[in-house]
N, CA, C and O atoms as a GROMACS GRO file, in nm:
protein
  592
    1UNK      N    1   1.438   4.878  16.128
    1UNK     CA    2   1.450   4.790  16.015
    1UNK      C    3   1.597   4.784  15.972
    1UNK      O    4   1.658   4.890  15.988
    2UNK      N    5   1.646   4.708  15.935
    2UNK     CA    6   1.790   4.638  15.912
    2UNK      C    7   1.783   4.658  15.764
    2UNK      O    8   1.696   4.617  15.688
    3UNK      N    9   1.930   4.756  15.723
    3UNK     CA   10   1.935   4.737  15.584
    3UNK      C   11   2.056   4.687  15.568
    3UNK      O   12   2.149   4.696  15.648
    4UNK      N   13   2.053   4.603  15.408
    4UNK     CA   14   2.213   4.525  15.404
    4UNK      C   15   2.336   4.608  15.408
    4UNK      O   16   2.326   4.731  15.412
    5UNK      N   17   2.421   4.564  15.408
    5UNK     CA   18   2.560   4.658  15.438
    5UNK      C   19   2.578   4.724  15.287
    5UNK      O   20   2.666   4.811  15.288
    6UNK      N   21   2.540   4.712  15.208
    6UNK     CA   22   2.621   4.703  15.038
    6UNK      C   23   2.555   4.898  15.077
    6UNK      O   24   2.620   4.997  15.042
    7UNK      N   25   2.406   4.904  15.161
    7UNK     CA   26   2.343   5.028  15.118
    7UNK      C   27   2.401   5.113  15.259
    7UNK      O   28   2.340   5.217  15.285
    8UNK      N   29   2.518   5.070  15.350
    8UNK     CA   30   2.551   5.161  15.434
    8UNK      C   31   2.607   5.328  15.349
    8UNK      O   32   2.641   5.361  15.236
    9UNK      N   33   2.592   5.383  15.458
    9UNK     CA   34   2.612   5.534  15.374
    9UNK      C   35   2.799   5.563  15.339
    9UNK      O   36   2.850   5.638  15.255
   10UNK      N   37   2.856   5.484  15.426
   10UNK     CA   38   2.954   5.481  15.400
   10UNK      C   39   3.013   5.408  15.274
   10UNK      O   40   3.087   5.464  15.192
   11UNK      N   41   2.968   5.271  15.266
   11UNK     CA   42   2.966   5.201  15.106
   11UNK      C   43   2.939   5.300  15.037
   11UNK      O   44   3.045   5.352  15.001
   12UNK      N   45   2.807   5.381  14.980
   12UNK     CA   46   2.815   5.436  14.902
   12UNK      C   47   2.859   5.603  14.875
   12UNK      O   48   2.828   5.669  14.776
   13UNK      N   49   2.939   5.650  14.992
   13UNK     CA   50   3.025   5.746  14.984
   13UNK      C   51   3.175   5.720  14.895
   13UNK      O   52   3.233   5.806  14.828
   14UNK      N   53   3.224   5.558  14.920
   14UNK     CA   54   3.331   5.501  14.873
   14UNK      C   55   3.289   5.497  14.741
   14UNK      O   56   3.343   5.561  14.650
   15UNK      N   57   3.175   5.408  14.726
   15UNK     CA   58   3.175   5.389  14.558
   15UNK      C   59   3.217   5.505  14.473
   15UNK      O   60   3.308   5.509  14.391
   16UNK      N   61   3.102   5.633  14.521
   16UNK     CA   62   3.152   5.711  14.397
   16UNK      C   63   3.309   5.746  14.449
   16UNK      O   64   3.398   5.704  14.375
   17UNK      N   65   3.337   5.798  14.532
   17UNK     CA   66   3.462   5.805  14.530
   17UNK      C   67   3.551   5.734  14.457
   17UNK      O   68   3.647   5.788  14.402
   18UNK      N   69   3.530   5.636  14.454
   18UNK     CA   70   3.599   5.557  14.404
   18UNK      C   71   3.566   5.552  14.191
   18UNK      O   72   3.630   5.522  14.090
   19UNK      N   73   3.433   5.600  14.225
   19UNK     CA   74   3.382   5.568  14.062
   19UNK      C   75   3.420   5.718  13.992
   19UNK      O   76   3.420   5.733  13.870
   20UNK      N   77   3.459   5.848  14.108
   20UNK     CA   78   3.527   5.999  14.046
   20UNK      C   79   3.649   5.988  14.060
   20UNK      O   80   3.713   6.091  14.034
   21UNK      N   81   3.742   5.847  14.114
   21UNK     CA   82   3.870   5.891  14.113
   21UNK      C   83   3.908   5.837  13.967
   21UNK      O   84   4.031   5.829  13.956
   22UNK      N   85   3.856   5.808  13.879
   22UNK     CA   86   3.895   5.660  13.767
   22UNK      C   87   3.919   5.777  13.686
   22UNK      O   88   3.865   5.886  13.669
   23UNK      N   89   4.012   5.720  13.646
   23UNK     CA   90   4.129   5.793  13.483
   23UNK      C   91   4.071   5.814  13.411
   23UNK      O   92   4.143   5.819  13.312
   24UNK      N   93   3.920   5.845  13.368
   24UNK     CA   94   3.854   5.872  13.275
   24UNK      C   95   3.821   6.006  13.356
   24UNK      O   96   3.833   6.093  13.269
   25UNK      N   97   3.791   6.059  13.456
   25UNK     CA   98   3.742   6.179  13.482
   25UNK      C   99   3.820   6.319  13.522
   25UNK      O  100   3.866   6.304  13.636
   26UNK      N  101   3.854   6.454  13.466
   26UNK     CA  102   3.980   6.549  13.462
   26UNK      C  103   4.022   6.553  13.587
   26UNK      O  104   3.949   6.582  13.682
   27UNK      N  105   4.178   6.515  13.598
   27UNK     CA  106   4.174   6.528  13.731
   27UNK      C  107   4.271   6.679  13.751
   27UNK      O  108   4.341   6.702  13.850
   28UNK      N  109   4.261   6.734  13.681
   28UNK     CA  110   4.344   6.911  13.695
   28UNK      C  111   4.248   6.971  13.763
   28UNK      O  112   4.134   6.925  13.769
   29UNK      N  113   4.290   7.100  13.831
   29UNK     CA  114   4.253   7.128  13.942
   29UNK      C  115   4.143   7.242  13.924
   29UNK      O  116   4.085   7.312  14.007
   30UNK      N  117   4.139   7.234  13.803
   30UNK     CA  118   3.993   7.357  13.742
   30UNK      C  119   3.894   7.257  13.800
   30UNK      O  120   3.806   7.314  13.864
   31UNK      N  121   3.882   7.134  13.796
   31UNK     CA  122   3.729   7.043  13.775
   31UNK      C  123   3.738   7.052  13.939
   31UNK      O  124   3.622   7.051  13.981
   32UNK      N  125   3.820   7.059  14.034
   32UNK     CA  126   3.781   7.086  14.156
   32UNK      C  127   3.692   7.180  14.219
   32UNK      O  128   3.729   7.296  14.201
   33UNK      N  129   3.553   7.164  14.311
   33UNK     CA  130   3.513   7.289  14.341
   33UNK      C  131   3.614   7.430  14.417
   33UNK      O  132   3.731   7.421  14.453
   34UNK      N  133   3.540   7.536  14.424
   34UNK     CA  134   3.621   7.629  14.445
   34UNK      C  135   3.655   7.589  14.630
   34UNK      O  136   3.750   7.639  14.690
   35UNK      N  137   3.610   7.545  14.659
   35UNK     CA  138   3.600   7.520  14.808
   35UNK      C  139   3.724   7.472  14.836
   35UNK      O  140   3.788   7.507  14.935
   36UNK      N  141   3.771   7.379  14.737
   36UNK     CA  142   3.880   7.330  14.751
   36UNK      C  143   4.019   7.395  14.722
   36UNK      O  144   4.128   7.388  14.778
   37UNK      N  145   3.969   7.466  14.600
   37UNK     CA  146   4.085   7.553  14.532
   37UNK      C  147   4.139   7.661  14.590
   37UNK      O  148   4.255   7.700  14.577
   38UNK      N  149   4.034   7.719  14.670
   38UNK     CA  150   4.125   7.838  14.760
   38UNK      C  151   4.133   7.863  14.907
   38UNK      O  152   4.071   7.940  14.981
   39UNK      N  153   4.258   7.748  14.934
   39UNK     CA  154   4.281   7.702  15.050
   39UNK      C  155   4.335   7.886  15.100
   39UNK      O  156   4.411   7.958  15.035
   40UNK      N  157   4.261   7.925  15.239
   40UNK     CA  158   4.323   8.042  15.264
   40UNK      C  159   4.327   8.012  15.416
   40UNK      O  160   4.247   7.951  15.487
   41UNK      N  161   4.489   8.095  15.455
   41UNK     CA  162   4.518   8.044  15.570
   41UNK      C  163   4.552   8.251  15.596
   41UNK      O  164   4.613   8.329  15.522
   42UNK      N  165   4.461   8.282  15.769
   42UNK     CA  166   4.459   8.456  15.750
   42UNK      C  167   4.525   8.398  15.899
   42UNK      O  168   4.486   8.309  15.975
   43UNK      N  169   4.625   8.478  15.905
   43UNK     CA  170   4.726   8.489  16.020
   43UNK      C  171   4.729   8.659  16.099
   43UNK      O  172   4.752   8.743  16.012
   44UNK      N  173   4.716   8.702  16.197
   44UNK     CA  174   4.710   8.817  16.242
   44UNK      C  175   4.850   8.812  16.310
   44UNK      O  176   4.910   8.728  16.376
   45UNK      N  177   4.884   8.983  16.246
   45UNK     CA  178   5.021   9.017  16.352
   45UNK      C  179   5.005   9.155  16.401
   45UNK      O  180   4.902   9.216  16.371
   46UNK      N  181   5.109   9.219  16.482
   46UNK     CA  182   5.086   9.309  16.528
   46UNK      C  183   5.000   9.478  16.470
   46UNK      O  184   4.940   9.571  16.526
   47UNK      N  185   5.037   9.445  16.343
   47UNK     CA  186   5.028   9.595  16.268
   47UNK      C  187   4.916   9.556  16.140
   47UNK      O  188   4.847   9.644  16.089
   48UNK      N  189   4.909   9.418  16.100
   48UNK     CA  190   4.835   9.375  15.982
   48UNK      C  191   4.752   9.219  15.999
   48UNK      O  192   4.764   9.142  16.094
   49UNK      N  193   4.664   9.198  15.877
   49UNK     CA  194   4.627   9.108  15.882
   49UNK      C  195   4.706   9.025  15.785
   49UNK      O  196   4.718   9.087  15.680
   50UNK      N  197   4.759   8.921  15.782
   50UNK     CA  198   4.800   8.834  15.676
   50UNK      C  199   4.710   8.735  15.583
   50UNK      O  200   4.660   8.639  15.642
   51UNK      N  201   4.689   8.746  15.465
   51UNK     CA  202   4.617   8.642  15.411
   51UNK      C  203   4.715   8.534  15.263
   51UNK      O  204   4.779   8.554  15.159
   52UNK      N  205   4.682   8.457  15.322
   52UNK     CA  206   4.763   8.354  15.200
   52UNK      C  207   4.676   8.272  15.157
   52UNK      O  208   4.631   8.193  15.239
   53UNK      N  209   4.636   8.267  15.044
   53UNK     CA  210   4.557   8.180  14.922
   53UNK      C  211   4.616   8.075  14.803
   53UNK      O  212   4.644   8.106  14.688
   54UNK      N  213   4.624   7.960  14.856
   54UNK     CA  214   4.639   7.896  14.719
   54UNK      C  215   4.575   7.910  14.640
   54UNK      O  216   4.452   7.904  14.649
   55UNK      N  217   4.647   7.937  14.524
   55UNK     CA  218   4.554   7.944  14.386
   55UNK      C  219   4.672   7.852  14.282
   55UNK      O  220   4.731   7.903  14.187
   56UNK      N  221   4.687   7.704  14.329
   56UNK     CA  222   4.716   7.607  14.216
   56UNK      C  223   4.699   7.663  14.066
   56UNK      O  224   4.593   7.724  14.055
   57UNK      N  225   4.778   7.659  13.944
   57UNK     CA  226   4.752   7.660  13.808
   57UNK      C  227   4.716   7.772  13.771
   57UNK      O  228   4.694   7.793  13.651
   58UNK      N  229   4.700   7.882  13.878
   58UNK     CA  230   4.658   8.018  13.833
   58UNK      C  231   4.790   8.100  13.828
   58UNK      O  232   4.877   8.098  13.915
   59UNK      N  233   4.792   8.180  13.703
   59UNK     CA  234   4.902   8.300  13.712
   59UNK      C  235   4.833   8.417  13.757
   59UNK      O  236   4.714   8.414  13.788
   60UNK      N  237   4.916   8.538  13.763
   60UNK     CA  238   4.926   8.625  13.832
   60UNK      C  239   4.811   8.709  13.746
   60UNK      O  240   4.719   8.770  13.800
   61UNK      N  241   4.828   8.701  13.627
   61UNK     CA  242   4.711   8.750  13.533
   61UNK      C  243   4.559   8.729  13.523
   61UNK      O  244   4.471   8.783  13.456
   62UNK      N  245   4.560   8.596  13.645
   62UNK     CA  246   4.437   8.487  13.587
   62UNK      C  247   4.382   8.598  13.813
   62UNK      O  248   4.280   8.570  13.876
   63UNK      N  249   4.460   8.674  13.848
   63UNK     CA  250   4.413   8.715  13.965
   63UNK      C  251   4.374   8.841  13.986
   63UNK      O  252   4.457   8.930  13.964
   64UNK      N  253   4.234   8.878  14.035
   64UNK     CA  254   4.170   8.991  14.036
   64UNK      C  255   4.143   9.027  14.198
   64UNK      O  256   4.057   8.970  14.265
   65UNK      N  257   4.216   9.115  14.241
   65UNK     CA  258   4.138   9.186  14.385
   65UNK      C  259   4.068   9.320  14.391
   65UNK      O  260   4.105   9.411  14.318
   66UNK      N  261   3.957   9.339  14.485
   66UNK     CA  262   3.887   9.409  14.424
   66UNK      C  263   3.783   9.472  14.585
   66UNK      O  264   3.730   9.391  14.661
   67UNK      N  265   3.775   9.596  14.602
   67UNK     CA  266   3.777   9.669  14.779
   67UNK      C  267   3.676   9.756  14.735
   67UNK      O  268   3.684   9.852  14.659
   68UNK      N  269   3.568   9.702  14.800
   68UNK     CA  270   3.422   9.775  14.755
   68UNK      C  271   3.364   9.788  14.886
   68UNK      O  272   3.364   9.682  14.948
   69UNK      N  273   3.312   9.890  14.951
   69UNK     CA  274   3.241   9.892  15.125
   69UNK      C  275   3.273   9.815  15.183
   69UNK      O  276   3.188   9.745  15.236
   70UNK      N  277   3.403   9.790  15.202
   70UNK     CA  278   3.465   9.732  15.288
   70UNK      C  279   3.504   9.606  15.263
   70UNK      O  280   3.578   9.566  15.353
   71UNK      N  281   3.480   9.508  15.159
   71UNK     CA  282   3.474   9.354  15.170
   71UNK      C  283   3.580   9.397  15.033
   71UNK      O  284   3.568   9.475  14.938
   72UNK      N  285   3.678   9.312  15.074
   72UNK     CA  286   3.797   9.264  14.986
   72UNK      C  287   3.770   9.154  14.939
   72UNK      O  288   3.774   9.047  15.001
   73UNK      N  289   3.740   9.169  14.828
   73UNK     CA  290   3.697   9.006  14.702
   73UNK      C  291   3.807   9.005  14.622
   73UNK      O  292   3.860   9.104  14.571
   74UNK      N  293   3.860   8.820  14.603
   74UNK     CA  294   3.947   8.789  14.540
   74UNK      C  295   3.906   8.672  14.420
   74UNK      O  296   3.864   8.558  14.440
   75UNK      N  297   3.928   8.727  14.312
   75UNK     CA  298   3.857   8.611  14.222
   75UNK      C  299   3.935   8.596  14.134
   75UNK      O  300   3.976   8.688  14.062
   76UNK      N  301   3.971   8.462  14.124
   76UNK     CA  302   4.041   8.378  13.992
   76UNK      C  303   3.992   8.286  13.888
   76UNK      O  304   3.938   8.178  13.912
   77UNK      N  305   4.017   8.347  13.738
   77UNK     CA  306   3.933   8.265  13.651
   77UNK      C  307   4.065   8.205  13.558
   77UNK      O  308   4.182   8.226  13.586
   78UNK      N  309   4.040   8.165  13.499
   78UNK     CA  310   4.158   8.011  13.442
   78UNK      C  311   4.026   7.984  13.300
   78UNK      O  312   3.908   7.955  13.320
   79UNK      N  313   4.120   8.014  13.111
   79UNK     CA  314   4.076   7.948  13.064
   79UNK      C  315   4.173   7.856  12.989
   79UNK      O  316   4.293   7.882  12.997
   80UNK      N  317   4.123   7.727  12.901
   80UNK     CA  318   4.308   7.670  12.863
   80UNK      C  319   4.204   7.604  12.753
   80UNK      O  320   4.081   7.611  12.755
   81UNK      N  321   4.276   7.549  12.672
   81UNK     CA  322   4.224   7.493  12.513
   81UNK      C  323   4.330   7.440  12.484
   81UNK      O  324   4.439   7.497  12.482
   82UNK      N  325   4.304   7.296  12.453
   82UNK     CA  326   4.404   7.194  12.393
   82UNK      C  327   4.350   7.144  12.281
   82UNK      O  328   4.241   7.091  12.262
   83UNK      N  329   4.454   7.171  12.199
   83UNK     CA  330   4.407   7.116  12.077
   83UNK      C  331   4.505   7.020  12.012
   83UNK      O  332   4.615   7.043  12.062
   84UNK      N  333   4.512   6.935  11.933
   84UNK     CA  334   4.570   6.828  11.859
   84UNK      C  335   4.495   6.823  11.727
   84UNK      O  336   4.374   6.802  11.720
   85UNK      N  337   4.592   6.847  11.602
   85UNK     CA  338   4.547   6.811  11.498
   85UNK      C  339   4.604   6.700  11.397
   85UNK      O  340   4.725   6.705  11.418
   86UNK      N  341   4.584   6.615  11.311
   86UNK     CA  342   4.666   6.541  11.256
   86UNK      C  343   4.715   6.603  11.099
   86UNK      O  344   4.670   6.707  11.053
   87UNK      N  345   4.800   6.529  11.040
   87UNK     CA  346   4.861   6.638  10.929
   87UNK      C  347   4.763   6.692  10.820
   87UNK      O  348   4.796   6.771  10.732
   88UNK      N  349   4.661   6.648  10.834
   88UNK     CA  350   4.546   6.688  10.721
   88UNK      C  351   4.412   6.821  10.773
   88UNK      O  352   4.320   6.873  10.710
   89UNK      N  353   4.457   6.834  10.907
   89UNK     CA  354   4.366   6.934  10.988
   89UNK      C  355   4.279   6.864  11.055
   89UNK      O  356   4.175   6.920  11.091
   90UNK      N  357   4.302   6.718  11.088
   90UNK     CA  358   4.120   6.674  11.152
   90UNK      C  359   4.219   6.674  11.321
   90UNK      O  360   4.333   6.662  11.366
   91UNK      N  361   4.086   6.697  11.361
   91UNK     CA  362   4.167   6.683  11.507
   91UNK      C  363   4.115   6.572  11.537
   91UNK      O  364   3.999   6.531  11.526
   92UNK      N  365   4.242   6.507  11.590
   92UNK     CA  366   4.259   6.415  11.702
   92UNK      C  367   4.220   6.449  11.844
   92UNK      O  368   4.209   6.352  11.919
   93UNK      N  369   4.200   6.557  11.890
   93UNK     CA  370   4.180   6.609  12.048
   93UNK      C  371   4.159   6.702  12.064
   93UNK      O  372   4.258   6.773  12.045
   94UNK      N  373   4.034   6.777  12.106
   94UNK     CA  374   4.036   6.910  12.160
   94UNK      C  375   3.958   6.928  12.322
   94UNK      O  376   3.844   6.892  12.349
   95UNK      N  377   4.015   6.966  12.374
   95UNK     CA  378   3.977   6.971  12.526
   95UNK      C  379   3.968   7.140  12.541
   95UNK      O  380   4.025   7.231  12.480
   96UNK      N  381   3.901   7.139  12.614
   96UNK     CA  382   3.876   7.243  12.704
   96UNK      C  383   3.818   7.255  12.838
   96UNK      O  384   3.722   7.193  12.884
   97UNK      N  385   3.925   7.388  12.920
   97UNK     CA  386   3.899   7.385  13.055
   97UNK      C  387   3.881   7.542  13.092
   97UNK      O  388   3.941   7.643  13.056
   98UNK      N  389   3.784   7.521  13.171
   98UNK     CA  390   3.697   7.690  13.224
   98UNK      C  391   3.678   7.688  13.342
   98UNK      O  392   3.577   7.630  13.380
   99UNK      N  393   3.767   7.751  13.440
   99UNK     CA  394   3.690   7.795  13.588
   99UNK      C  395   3.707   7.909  13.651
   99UNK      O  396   3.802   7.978  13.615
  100UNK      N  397   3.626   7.955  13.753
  100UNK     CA  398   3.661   8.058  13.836
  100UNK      C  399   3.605   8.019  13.991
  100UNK      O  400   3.547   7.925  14.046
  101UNK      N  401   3.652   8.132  14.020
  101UNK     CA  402   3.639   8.111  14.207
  101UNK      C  403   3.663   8.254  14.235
  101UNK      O  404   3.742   8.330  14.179
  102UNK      N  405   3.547   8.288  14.372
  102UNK     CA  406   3.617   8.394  14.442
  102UNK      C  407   3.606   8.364  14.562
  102UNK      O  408   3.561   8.257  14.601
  103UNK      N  409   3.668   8.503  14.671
  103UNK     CA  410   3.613   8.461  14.805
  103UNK      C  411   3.606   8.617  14.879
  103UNK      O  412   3.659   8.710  14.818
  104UNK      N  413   3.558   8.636  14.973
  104UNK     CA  414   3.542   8.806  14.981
  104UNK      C  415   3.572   8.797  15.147
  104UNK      O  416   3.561   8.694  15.215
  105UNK      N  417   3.601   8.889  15.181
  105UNK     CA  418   3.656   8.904  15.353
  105UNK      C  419   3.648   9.024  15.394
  105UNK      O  420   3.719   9.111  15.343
  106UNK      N  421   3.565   9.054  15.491
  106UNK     CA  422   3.485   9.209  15.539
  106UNK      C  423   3.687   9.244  15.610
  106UNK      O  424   3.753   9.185  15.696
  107UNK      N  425   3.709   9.328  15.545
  107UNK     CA  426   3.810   9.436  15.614
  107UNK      C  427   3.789   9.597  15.674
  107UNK      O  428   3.862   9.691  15.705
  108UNK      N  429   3.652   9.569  15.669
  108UNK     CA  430   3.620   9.748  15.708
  108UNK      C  431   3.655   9.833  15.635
  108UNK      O  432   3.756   9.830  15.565
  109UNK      N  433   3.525   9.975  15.646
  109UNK     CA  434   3.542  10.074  15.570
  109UNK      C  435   3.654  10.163  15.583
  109UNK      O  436   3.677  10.247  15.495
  110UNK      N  437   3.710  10.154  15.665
  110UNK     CA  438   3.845  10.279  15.680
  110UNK      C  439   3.958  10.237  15.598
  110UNK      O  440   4.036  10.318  15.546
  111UNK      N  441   3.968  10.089  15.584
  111UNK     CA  442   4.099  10.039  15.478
  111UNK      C  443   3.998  10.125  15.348
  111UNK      O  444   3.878  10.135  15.321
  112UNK      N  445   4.174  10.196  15.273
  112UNK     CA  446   4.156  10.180  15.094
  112UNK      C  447   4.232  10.103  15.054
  112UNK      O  448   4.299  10.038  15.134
  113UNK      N  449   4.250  10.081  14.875
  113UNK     CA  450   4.292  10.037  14.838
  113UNK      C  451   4.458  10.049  14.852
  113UNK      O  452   4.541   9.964  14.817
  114UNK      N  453   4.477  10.144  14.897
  114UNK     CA  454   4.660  10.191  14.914
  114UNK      C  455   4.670  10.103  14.989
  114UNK      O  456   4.719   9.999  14.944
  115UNK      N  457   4.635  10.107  15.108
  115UNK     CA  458   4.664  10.070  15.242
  115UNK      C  459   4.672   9.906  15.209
  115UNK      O  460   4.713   9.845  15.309
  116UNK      N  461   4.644   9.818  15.095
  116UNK     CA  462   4.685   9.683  15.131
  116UNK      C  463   4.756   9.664  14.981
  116UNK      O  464   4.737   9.723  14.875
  117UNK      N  465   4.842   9.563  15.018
  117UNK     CA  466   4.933   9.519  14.979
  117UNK      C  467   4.916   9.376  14.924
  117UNK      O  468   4.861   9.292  14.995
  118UNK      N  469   4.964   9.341  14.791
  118UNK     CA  470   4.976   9.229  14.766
  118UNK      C  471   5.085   9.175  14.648
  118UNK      O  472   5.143   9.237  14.558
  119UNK      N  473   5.086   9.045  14.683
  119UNK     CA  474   5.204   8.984  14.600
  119UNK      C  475   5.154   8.828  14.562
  119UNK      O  476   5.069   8.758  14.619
  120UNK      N  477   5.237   8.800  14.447
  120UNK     CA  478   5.131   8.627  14.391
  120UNK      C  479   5.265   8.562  14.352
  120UNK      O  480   5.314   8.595  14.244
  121UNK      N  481   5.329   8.471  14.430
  121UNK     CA  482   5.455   8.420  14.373
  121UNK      C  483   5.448   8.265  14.438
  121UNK      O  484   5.421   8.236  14.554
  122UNK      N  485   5.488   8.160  14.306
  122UNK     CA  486   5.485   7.997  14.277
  122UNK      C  487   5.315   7.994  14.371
  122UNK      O  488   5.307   7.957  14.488
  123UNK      N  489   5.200   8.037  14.291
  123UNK     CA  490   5.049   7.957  14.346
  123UNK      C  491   5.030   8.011  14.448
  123UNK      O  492   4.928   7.965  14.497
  124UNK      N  493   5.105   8.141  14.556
  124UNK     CA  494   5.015   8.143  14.654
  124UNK      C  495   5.023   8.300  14.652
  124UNK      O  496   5.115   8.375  14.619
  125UNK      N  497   4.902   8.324  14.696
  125UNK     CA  498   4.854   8.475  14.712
  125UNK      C  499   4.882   8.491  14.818
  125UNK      O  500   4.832   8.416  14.902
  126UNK      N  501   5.009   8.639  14.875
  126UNK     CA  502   4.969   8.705  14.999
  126UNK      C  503   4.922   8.811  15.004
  126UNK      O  504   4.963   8.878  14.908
  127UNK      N  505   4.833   8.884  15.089
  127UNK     CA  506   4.757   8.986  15.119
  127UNK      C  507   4.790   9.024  15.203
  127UNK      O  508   4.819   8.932  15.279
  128UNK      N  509   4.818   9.178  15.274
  128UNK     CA  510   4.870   9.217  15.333
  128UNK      C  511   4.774   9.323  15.382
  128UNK      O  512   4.783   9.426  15.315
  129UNK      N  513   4.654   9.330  15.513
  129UNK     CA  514   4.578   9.400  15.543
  129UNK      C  515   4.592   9.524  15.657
  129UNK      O  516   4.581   9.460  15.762
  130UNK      N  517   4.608   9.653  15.692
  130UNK     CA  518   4.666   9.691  15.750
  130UNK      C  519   4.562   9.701  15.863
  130UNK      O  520   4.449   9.724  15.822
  131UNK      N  521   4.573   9.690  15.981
  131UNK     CA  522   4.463   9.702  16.093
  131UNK      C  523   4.463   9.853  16.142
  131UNK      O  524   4.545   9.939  16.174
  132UNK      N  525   4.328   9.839  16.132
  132UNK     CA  526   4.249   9.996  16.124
  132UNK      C  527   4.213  10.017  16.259
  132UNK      O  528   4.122   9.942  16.295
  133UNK      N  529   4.260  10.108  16.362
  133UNK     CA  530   4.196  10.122  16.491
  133UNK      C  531   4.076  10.195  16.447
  133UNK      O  532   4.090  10.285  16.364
  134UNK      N  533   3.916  10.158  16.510
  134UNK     CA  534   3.837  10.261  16.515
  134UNK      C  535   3.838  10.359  16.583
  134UNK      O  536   3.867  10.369  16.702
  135UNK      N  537   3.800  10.448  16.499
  135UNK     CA  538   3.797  10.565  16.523
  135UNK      C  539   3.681  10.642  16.638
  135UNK      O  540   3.564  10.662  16.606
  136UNK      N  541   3.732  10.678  16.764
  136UNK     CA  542   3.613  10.650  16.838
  136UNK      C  543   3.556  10.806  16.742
  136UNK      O  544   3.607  10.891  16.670
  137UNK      N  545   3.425  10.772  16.798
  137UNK     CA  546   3.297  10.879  16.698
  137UNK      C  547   3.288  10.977  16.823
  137UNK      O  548   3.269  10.949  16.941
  138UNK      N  549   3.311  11.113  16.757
  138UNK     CA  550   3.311  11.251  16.862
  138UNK      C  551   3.162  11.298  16.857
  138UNK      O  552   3.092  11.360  16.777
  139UNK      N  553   3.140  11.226  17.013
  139UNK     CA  554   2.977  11.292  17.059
  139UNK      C  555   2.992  11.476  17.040
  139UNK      O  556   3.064  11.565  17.084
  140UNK      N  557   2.844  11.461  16.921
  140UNK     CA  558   2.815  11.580  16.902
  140UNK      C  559   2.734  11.630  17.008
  140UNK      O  560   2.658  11.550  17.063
  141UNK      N  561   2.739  11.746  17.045
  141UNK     CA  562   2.652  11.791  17.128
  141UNK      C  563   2.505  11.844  17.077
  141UNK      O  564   2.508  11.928  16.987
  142UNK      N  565   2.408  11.814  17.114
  142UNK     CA  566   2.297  11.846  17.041
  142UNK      C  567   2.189  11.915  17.165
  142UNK      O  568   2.157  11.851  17.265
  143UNK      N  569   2.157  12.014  17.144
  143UNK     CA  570   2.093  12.083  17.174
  143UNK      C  571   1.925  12.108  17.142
  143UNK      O  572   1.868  12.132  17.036
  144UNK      N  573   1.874  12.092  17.273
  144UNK     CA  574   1.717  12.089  17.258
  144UNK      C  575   1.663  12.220  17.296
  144UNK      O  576   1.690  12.275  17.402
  145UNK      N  577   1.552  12.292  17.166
  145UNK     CA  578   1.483  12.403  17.157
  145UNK      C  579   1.377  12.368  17.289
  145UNK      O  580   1.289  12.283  17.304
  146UNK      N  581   1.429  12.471  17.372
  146UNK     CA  582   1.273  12.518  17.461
  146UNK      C  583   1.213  12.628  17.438
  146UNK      O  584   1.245  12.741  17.400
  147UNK      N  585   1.076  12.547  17.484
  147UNK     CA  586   0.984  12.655  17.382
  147UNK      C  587   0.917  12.747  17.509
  147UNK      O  588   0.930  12.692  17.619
  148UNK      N  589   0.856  12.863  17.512
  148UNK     CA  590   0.770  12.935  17.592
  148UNK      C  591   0.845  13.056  17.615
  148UNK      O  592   0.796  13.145  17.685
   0.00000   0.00000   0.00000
């Protein structure tokens, strides 16, 4: 069955696109999902893992890392309040903006917290993971009771 073009999936991928890009809707980078917000690019080198995270509009305060059984979670929350009042106290404008995001990355149990490194300078997070050789596991010898 033939449907008109107006209902192709592509038409209506554009519309809203087109109907969320309009100057009426926030376009700061809190109203973005987090998917978008924490672009992370993990680079491996000889001795470490490298991780770099944009975190747009976030300060260094607004960033939490955090090394629990192994998974290194990074979460950023952002709150901001705009206000405008006119000379009598009525406001003219009050906005408000609230988000967070995290993202978590298995680094294994042998990293601690010493062992990584980090720094947050102009929006981007680096992480600095140190690569853990395993440890091969020393076969115990175990010994079986004979009986008689």
């Amino acid at each position: 069955m033939f449907r008109p073009s107006i209902f192709n999936d592509n038409f209506t991928d554009s519309l809203f696109d087109e109907f969320f890009n309009d100057s009426f809707w926030p376009t700061n980078r809190m109203a973005r999902p987090a998917s978008r917000s924490m672009n992370t690019d993990i680079k491996e080198t000889e001795n470490n893992y490298q991780i770099e995270m944009e975190l747009p509009g976030f300060t260094k305060e607004d960033v939490k890392a955090d090394l629990k059984d192994g998974y290194l979670t990074i979460q950023a929350s952002h709150d901001e309040s705009k206000d405008s009042k006119d000379e009598n106290g009525k406001y003219l404008r009050k906005e408000r903006y609230s988000g967070s995001c995290s993202r978590s990355f298995y680094v294994g149990e042998a990293v601690t917290q010493e062992d990584i490194k980090a720094k947050f300078t102009d929006g981007i997070l680096t992480v600095l993971v140190p690569k853990m050789e395993k440890k091969p596991e020393v076969e115990e010898k175990r010994y079986i009771s004979i009986e008689g």
